[in-house]
MMTF fields as JSON, N, C-alpha, C and O atoms, coordinates in Angstrom:
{
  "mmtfVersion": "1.0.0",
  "mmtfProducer": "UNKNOWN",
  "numBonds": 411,
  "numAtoms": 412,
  "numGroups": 103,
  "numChains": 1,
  "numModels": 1,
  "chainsPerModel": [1],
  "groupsPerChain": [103],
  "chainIdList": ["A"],
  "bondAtomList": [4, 2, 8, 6, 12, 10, 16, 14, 20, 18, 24, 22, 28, 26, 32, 30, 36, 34, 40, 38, 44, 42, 48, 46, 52, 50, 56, 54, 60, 58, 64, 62, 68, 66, 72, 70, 76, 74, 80, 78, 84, 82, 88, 86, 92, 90, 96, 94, 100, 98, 104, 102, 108, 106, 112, 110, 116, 114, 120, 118, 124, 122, 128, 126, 132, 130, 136, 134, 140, 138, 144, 142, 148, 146, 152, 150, 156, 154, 160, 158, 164, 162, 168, 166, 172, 170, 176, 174, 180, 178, 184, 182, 188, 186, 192, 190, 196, 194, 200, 198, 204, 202, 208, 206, 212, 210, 216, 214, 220, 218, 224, 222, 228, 226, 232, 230, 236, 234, 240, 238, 244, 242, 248, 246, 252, 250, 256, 254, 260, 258, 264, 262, 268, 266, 272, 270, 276, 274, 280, 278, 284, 282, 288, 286, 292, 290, 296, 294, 300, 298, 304, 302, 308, 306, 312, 310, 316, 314, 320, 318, 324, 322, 328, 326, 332, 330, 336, 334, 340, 338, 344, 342, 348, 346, 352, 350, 356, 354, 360, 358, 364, 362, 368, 366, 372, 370, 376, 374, 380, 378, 384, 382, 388, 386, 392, 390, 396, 394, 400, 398, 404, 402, 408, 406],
  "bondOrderList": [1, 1, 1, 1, 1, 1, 1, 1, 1, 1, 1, 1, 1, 1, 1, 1, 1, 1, 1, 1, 1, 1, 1, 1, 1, 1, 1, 1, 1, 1, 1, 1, 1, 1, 1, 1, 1, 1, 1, 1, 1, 1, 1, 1, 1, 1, 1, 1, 1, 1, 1, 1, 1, 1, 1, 1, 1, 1, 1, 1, 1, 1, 1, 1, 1, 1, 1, 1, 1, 1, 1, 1, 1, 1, 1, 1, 1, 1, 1, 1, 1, 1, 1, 1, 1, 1, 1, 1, 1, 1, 1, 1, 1, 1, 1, 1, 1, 1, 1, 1, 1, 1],
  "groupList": [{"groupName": "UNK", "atomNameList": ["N", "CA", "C", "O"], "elementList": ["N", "C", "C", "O"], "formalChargeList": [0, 0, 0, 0], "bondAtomList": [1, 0, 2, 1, 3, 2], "bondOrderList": [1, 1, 2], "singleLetterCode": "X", "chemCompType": "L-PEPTIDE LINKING"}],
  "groupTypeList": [0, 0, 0, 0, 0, 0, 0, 0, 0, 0, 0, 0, 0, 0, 0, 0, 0, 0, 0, 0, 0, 0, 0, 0, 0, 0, 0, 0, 0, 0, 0, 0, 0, 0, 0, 0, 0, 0, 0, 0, 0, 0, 0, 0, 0, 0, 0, 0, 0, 0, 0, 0, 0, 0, 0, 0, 0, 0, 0, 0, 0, 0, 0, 0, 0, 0, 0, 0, 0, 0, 0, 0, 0, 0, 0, 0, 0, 0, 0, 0, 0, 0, 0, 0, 0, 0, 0, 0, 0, 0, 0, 0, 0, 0, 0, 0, 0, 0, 0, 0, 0, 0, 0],
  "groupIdList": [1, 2, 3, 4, 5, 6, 7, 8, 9, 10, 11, 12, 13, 14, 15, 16, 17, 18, 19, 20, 21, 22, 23, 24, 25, 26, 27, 28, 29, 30, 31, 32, 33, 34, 35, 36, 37, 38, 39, 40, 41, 42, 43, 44, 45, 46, 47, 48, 49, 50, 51, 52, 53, 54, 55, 56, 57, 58, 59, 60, 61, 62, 63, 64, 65, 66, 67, 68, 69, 70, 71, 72, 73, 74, 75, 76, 77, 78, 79, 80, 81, 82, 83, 84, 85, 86, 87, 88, 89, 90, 91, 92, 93, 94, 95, 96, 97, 98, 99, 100, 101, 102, 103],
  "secStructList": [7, 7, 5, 7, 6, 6, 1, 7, 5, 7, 2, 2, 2, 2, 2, 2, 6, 1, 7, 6, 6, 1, 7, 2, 2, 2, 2, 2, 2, 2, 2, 2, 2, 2, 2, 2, 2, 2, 2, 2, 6, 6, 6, 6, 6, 6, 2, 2, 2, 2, 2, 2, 2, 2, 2, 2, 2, 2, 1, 7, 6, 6, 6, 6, 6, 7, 2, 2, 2, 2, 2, 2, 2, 2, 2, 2, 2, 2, 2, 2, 2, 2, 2, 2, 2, 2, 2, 6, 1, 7, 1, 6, 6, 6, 6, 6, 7, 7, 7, 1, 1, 7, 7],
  "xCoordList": [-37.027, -37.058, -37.611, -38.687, -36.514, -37.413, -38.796, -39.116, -39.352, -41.384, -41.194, -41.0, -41.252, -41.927, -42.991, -43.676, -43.473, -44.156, -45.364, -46.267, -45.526, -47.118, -46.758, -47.576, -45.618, -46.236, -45.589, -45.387, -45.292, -44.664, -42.966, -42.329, -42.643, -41.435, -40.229, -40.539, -38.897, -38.558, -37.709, -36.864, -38.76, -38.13, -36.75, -36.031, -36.196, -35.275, -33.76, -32.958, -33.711, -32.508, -32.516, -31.592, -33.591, -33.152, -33.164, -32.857, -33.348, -33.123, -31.375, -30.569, -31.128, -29.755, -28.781, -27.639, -29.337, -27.902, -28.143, -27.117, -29.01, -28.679, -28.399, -28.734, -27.302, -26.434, -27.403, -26.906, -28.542, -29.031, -28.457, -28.877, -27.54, -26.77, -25.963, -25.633, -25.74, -24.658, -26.141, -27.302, -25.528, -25.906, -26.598, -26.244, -27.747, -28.237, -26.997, -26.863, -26.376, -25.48, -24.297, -23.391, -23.81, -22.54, -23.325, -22.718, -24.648, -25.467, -25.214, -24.66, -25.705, -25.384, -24.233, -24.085, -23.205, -22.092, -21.606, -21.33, -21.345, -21.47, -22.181, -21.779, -23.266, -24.265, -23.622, -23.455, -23.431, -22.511, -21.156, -20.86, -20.599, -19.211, -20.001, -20.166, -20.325, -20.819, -21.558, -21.637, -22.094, -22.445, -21.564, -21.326, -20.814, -19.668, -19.128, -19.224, -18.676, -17.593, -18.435, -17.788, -19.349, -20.159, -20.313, -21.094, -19.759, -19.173, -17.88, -17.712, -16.971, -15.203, -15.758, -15.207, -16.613, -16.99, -17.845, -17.342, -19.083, -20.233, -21.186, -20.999, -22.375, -23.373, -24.307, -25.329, -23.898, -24.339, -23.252, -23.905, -22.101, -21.272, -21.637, -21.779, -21.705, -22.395, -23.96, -24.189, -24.973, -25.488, -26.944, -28.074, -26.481, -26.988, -26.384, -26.9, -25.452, -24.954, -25.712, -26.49, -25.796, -26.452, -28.024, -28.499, -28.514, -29.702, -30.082, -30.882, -29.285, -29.057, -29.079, -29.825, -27.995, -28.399, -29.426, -30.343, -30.032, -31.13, -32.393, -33.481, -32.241, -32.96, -33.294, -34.347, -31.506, -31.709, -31.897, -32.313, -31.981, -31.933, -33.466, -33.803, -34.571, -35.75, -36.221, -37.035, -35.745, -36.413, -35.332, -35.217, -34.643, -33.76, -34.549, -34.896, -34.962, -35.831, -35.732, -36.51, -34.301, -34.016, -34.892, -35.266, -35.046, -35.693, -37.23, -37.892, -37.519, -39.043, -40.118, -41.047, -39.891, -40.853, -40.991, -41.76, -40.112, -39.918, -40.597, -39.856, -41.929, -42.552, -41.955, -41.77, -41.755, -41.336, -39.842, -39.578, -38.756, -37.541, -37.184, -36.085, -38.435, -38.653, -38.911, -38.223, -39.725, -40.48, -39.521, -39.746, -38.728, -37.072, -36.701, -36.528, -36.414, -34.88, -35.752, -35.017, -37.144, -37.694, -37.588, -37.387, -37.923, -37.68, -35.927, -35.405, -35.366, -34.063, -33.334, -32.593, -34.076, -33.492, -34.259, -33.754, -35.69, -36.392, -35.425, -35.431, -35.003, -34.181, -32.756, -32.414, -32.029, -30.902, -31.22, -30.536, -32.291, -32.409, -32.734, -32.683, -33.196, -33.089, -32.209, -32.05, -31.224, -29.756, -29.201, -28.933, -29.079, -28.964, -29.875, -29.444, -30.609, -31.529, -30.98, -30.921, -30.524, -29.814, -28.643, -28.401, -27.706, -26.437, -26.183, -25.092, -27.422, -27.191, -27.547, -27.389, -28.141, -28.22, -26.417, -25.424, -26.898, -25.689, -26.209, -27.212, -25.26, -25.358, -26.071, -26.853, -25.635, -25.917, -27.26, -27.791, -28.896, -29.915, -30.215, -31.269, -29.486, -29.273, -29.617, -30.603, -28.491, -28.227, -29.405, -30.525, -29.238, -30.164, -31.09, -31.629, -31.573, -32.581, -32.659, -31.842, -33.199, -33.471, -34.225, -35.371, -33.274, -33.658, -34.795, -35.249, -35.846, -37.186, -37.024, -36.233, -37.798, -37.36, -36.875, -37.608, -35.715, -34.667, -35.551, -35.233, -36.678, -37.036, -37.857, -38.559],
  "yCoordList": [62.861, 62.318, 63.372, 63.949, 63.612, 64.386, 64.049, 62.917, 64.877, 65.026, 65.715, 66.931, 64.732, 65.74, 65.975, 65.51, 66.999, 67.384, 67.054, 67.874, 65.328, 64.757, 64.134, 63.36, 64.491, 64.551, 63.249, 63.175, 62.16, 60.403, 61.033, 62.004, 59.893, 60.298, 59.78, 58.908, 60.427, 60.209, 58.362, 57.97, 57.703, 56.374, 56.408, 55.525, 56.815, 56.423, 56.678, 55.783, 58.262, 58.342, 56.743, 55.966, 56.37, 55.626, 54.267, 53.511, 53.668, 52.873, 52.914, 52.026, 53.822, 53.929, 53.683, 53.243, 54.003, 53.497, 52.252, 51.788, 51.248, 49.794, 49.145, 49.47, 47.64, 47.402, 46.572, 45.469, 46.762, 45.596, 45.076, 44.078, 45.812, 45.369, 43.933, 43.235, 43.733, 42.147, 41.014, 41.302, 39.721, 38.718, 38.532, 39.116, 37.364, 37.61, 36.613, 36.791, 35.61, 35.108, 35.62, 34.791, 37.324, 38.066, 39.082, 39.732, 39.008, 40.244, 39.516, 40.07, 37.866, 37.368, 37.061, 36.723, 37.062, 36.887, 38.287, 38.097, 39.62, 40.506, 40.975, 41.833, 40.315, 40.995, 39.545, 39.894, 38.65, 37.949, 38.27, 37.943, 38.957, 39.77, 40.982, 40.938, 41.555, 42.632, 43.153, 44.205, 41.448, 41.165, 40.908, 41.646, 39.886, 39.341, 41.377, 42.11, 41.612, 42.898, 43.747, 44.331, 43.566, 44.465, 43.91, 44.406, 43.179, 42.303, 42.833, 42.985, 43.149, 44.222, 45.807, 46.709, 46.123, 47.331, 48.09, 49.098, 47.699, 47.671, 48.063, 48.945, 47.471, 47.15, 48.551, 48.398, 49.906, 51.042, 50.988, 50.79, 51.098, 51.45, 50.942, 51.474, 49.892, 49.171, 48.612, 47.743, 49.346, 49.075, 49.687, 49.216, 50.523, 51.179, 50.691, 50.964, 50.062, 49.303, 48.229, 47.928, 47.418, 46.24, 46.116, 45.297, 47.181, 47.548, 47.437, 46.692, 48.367, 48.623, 47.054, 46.715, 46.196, 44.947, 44.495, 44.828, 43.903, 43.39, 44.241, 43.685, 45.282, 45.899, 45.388, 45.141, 45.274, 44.696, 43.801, 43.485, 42.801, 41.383, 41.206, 40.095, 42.107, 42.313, 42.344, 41.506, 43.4, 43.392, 43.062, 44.02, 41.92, 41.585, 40.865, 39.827, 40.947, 40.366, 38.664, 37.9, 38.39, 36.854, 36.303, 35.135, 37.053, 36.744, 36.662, 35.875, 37.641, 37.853, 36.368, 36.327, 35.679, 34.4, 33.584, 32.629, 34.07, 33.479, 34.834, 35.532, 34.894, 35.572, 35.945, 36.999, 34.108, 33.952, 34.463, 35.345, 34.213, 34.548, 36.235, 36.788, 36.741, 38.617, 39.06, 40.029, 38.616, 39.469, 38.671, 39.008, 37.882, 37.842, 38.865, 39.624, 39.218, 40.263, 41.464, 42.45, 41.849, 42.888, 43.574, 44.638, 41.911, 42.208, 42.237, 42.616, 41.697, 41.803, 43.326, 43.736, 44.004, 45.774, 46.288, 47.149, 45.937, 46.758, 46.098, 46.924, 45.395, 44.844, 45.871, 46.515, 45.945, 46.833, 48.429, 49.374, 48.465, 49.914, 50.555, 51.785, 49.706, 49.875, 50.389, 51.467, 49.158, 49.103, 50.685, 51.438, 51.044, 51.913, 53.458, 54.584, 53.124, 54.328, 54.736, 55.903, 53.46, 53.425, 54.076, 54.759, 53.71, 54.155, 55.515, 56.056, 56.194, 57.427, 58.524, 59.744, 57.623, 58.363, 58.254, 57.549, 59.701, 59.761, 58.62, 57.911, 58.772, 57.197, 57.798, 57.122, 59.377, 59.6, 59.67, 59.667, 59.783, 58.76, 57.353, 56.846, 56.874, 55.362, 55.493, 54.958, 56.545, 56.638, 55.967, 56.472, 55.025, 54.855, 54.025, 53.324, 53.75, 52.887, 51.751, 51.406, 51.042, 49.537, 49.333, 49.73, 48.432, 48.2, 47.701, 47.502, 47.238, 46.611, 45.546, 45.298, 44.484, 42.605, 43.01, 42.844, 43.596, 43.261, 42.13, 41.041, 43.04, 42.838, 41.689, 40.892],
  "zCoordList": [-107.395, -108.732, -109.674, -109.517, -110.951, -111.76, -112.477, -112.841, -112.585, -113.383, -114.541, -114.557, -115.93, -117.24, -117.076, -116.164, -118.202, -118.249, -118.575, -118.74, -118.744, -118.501, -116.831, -116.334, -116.109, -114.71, -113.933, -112.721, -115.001, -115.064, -114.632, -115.04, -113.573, -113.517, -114.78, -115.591, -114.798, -115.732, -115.152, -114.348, -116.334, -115.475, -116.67, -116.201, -117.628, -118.614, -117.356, -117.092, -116.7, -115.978, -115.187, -115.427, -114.281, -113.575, -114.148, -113.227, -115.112, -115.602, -116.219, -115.943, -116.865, -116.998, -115.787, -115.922, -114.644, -113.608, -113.526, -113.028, -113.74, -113.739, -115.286, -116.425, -114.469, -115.197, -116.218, -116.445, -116.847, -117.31, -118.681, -119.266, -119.066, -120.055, -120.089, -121.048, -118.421, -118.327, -118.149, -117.859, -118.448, -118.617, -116.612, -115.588, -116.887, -115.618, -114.051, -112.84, -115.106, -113.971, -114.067, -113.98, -114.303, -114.441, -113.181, -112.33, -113.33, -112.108, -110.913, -109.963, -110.856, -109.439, -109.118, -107.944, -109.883, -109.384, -108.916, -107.731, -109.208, -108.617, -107.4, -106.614, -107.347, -106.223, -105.048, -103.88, -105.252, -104.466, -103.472, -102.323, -104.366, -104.047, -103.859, -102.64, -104.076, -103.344, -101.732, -101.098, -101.531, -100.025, -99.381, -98.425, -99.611, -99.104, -98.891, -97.906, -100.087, -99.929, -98.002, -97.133, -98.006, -97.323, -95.863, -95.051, -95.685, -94.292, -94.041, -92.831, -94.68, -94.181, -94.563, -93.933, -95.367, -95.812, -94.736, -94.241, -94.336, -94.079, -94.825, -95.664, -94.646, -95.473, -95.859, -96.528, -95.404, -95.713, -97.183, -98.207, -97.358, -98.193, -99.66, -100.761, -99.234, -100.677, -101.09, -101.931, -100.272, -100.153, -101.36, -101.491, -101.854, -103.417, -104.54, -105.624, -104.503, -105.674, -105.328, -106.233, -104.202, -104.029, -104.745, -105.531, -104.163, -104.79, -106.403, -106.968, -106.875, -108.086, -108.845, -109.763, -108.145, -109.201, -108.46, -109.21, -107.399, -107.516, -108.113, -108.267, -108.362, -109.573, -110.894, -111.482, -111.292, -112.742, -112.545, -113.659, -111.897, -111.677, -111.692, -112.101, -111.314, -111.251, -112.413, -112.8, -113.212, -114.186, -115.611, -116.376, -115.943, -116.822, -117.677, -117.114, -118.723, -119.766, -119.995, -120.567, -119.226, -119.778, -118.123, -118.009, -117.293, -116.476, -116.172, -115.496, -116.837, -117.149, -116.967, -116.16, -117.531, -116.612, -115.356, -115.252, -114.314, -113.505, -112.241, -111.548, -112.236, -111.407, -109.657, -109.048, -109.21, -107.81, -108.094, -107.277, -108.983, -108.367, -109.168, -109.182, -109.751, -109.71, -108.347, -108.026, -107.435, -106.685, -105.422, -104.259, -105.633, -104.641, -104.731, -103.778, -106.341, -105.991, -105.954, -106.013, -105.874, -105.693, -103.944, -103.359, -103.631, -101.943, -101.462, -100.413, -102.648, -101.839, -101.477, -100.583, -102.872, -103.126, -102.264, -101.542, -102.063, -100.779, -99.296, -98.382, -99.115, -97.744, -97.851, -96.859, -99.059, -98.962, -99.201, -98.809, -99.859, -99.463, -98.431, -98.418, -97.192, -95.841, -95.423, -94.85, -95.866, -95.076, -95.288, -94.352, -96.796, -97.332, -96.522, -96.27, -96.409, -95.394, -93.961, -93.572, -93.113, -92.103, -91.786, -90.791, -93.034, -92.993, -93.303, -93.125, -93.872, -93.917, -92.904, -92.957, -91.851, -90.636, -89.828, -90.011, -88.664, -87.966, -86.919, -86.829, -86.331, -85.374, -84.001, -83.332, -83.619, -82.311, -82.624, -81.513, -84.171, -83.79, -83.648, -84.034, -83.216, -82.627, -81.473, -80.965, -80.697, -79.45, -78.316, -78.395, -77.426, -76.315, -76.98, -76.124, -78.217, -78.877, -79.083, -79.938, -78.748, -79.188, -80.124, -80.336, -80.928, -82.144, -82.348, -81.221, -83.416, -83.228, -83.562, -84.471, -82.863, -82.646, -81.65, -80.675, -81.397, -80.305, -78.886, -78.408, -78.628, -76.879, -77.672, -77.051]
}
């Protein structure tokens, strides 16, 4: 992430890649189809766009009073940016591993 020069990252770039411009039930209807999409896709592929709206969906101003269903879609982007972490590994570190829960 880029650092100006008092050191704060620059939050303006990353605020610009989310959509917070659409209405908040045009975000869940997207992030809807976007899960769904990610079941024939897999869930690495779309899985930074996914993010991305439960981002805005986090912080969308028409949302702003509803504490419990912010710190949902806060955990929902921390759950796909997992996914997102995963998929960018090669698979042969998989290899031989059991997953955690599994046993």
């Amino acid at each position: 992430m880029q650092h100006n020069s008092n050191g704060t990252a620059d939050l303006i770039l990353a605020l610009d890649a989310l959509p917070l411009h659409l209405p908040p039930e045009q975000l869940k209807a997207r992030l809807a189809d976007l899960i769904r999409a990610s079941v024939s896709q897999g869930a690495a592929a779309v899985a930074e766009t996914v993010v991305r709206h439960f981002q805005a969906l986090s912080l969308h101003p028409q949302l702003a009073a509803d504490l419990d269903q912010r710190a949902a879609y806060c955990r929902g982007a921390h759950h796909w940016r997992g996914l997102a972490a995963i998929g960018e590994r090669p698979v042969s570190h998989f290899t031989g591993r059991v997953p955690a829960g599994a046993l």
